[in-house]
C-alpha positions as CSV (number, residue, x, y, z in Angstrom):
1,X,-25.4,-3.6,7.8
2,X,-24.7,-2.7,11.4
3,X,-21.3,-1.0,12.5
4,X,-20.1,-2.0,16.2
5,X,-17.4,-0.3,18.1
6,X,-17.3,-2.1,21.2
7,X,-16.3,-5.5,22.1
8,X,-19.8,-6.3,24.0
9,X,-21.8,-4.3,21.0
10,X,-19.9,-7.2,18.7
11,X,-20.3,-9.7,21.2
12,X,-24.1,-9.5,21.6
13,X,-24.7,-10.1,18.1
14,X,-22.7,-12.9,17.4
15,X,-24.3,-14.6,20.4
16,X,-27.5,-14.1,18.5
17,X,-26.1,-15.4,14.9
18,X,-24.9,-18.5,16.8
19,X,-28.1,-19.0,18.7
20,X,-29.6,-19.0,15.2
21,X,-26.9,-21.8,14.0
22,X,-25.6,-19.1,11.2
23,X,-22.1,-19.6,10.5
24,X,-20.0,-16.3,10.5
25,X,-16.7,-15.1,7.9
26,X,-14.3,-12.7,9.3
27,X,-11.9,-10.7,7.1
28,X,-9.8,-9.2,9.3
29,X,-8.3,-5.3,7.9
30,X,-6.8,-2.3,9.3
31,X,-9.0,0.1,6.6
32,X,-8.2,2.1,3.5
33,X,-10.0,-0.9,1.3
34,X,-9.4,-2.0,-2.0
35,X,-10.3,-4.5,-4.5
36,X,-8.0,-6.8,-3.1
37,X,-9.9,-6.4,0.6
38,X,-13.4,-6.7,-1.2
39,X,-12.0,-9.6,-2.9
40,X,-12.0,-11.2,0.6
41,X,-15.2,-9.7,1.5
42,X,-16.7,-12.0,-1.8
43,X,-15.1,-15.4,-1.0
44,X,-16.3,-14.8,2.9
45,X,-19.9,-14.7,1.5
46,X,-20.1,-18.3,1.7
47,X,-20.8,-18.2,5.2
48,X,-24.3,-17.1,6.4
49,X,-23.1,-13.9,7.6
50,X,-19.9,-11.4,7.0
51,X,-18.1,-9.8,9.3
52,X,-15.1,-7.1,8.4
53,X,-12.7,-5.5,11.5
54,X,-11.0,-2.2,10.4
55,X,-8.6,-1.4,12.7
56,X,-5.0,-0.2,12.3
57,X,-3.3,-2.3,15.1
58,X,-0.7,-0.1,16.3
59,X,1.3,-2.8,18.3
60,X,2.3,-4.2,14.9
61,X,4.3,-1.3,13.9
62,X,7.5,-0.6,14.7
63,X,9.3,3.1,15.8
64,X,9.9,4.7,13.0
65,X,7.0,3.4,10.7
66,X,4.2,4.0,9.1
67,X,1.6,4.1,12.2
68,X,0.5,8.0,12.3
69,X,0.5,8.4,8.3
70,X,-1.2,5.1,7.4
71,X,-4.1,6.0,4.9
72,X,-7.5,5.8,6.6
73,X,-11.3,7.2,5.3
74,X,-13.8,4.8,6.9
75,X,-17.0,6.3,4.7
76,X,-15.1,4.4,1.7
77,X,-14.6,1.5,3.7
78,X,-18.4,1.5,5.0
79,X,-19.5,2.3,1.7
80,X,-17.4,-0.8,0.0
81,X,-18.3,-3.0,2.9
82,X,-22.0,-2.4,2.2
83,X,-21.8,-2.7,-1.4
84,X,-20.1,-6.1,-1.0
85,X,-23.0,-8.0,1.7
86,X,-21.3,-7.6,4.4
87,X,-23.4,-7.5,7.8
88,X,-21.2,-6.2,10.4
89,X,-18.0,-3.7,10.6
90,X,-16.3,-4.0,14.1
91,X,-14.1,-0.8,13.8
92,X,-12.9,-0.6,17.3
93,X,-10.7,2.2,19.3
94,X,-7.4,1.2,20.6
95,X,-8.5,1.7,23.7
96,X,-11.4,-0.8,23.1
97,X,-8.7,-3.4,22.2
98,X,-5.6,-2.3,24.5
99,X,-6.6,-0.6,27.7
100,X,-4.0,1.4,30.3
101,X,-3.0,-2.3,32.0
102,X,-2.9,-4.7,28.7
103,X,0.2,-6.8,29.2
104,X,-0.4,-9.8,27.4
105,X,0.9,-10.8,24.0
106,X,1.1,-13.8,21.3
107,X,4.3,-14.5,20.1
108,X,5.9,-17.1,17.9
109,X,9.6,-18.4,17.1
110,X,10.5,-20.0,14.0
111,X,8.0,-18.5,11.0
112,X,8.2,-14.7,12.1
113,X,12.5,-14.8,12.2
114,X,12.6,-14.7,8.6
115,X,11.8,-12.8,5.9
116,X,9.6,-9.6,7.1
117,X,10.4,-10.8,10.6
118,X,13.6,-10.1,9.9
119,X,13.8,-6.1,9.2
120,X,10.0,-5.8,11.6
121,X,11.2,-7.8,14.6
122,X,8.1,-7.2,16.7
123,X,5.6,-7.0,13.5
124,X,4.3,-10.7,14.1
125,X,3.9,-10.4,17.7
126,X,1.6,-7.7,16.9
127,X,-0.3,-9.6,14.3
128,X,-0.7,-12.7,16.1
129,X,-1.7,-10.9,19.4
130,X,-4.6,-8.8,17.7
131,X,-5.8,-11.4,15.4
132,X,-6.1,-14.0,18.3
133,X,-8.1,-11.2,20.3
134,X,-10.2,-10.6,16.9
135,X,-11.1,-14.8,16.9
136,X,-11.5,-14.8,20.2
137,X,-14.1,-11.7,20.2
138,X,-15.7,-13.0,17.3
139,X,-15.8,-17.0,17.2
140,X,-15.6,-17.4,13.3
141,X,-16.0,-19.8,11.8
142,X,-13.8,-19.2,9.0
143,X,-11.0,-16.1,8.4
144,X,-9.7,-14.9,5.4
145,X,-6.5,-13.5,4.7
146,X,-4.8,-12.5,1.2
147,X,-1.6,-14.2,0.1
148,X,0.2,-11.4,-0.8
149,X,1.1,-11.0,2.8
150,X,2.3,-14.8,2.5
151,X,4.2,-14.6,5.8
152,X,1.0,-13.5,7.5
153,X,-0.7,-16.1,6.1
154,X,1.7,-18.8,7.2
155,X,2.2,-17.4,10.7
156,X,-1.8,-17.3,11.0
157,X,-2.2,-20.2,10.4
158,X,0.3,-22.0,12.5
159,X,-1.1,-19.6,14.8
160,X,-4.7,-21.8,15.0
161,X,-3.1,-25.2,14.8
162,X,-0.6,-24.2,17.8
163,X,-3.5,-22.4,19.9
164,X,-6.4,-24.8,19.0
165,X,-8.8,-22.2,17.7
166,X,-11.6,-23.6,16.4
167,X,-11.5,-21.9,12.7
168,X,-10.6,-22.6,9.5
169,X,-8.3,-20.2,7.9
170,X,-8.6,-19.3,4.6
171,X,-6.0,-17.9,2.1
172,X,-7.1,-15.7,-1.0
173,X,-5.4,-14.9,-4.5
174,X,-3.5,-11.2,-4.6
175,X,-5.7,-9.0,-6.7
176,X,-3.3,-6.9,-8.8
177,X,-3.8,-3.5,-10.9
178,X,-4.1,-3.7,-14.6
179,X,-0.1,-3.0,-15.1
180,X,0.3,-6.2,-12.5
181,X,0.9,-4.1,-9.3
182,X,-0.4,-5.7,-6.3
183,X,-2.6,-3.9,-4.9
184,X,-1.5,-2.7,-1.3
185,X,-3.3,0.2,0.8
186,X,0.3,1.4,1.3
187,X,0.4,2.1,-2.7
188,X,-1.9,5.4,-2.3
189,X,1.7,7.2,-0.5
190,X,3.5,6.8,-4.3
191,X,3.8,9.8,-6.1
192,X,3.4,9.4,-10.1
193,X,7.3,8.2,-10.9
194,X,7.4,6.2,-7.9
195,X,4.2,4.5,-8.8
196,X,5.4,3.8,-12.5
197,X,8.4,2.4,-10.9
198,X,6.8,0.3,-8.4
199,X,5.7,-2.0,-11.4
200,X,9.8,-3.4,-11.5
201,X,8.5,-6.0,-8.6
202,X,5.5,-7.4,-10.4
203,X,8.2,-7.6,-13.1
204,X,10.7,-9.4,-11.7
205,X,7.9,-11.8,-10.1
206,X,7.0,-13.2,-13.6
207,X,10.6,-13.2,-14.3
208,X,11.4,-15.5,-11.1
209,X,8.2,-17.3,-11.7
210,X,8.8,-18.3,-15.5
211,X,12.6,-19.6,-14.5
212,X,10.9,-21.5,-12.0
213,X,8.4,-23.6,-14.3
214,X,10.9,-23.7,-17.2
215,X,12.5,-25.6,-14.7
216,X,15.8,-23.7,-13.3
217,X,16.3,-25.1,-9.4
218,X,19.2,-22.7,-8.5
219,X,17.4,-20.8,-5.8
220,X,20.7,-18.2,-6.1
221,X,20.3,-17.8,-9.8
222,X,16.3,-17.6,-9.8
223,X,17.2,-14.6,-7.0
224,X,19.8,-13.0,-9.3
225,X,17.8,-12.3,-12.1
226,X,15.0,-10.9,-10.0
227,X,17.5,-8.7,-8.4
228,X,19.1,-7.6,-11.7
229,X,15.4,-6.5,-12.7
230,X,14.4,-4.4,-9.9
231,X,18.0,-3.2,-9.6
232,X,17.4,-1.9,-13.7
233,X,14.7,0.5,-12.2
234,X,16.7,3.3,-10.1
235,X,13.9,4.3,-7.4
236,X,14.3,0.9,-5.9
237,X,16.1,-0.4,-2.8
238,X,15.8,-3.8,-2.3
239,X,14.9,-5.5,1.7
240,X,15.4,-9.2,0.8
241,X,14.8,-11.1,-2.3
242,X,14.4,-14.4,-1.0
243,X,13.4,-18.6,-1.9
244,X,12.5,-20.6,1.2
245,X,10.6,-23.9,2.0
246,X,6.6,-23.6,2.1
247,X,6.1,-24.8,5.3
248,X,9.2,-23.8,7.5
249,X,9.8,-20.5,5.2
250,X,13.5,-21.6,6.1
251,X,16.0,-20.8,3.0
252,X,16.7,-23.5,0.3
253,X,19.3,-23.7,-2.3
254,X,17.4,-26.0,-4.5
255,X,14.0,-25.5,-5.6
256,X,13.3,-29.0,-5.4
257,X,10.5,-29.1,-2.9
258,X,7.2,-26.6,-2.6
259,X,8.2,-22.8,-2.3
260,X,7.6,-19.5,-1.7
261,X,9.5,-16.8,-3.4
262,X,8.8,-13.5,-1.8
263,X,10.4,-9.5,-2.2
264,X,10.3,-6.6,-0.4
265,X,11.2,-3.6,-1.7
266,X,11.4,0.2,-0.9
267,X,10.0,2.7,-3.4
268,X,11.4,5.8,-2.0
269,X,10.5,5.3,1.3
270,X,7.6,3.4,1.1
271,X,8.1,-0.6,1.4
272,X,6.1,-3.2,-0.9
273,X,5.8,-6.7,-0.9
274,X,5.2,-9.3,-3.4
275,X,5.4,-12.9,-3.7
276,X,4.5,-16.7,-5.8
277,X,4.2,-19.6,-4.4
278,X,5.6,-22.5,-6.6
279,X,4.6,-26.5,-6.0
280,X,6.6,-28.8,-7.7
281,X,4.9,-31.9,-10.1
282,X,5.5,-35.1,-8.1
């Protein structure tokens, strides 16, 4: 496995995989890995060669998060990456990626004003401007990206039909704890109440989910039940509970058409996410 920092180190190799007609996976992280990042690193395999970016992307966080505490050890992450075929890690500075004079960003209306858009207003423009820099540095031909970030997912990939990159993107299933937890690098700042508590939104998930396929379509009354179950568990503040279309991740009232059902939620001060996706039978 080799481990490139710079953009021409990364540059020079994937000029020789392509040269060799070898087609290359990306799984794009900003460190700290867990299952749910090897998880990734396993469905990428089907490509001839692996490659894995760890690098926390500070123009995707806002003022007053989590950017100087987020939870970082890149041995682990090496060691993981190594253990699961992978055959490069681009961990780049900031300064590889942003230098003094960088000006230029990728921005997007519609998908990013809603939901975690809403309470991280410049979150997506981050995303989308570092993971169009990461294609565009790396030529994959396929990216992967978990669904439990389902926004990201979405944005992504309107991202690559809008721009015309030539890659397929690739959405993977959230890997959850045993007690049904999704996993999160972000869980490691719970302390042991907050983390028993933190299982309310994987709770009121299957709650929202199971009123979905028994067949309620009151996106208000699928959203008050969830609410009345995290609200039962007192550490919890909730950011939105919300039901909106699929494709336009615009609000509905009815759930009468393919959606996505998302939460965020603050345990103590640290903010989780969770989500389904339901697809109704035509």
């Amino acid at each position: 496995m080799k481990i490139a920092n710079t953009i021409k180190e990364v540059r020079e190799i994937i000029n020789e995989w392509k040269s060799e007609g070898l087609s290359i996976g990306l799984v794009p992280t900003m460190g700290f890995l867990h299952e749910g990042h090897t998880s990734l690193m396993k469905i990428a395999s089907e490509n001839d060669r692996v490659v894995v970016s760890i690098f926390l992307n500070p123009i995707q966080f806002g003022p007053k998060e989590d950017l100087s505490s987020y939870p970082k050890d890149f041995e682990s992450d090496r060691a993981k990456c190594e253990a699961n075929g992978v055959d490069l890690i681009f961990a780049p500075a900031a300064a590889e990626m942003y230098d003094g004079m960088f000006s230029t960003y990728v921005d997007m209306t519609g998908l990013t004003e809603e939901l975690c858009g809403l309470s991280r207003p410049r979150h997506f423009r981050g995303v989308c401007t570092v993971v169009s820099k990461l294609f565009n540095i790396i030529s994959p031909d396929k990216a992967y990206f978990g669904e439990k970030d389902a926004q990201q997912l979405a944005v992504v990939k309107r991202m690559v039909k809008d721009l015309n990159f030539n890659l397929e993107v690739v959405g993977c299933p959230i890997i959850r704890e045993p007690d049904g937890l999704a996993m999160s690098s972000r869980n490691t700042y719970l302390n042991e109440s907050q983390r028993k508590a933190a299982v309310i939104l994987s709770k009121s998930i299957k709650i929202g989910k199971e009123l979905v396929m028994a067949g309620e379509m009151d996106a208000s009354e699928v959203i008050s039940q969830m609410k009345a179950v995290i609200e039962s568990e007192p550490l919890t503040r909730i950011d939105y509970i919300k039901v909106v279309d699929s494709n336009s991740l615009v609000a509905v009232d009815r759930i009468d058409r393919p959606v996505l059902v998302a939460i965020a939620v603050f345990i103590g001060t640290t903010r989780l996410i969770d989500n389904f996706s339901y697809m109704p039978s035509m």
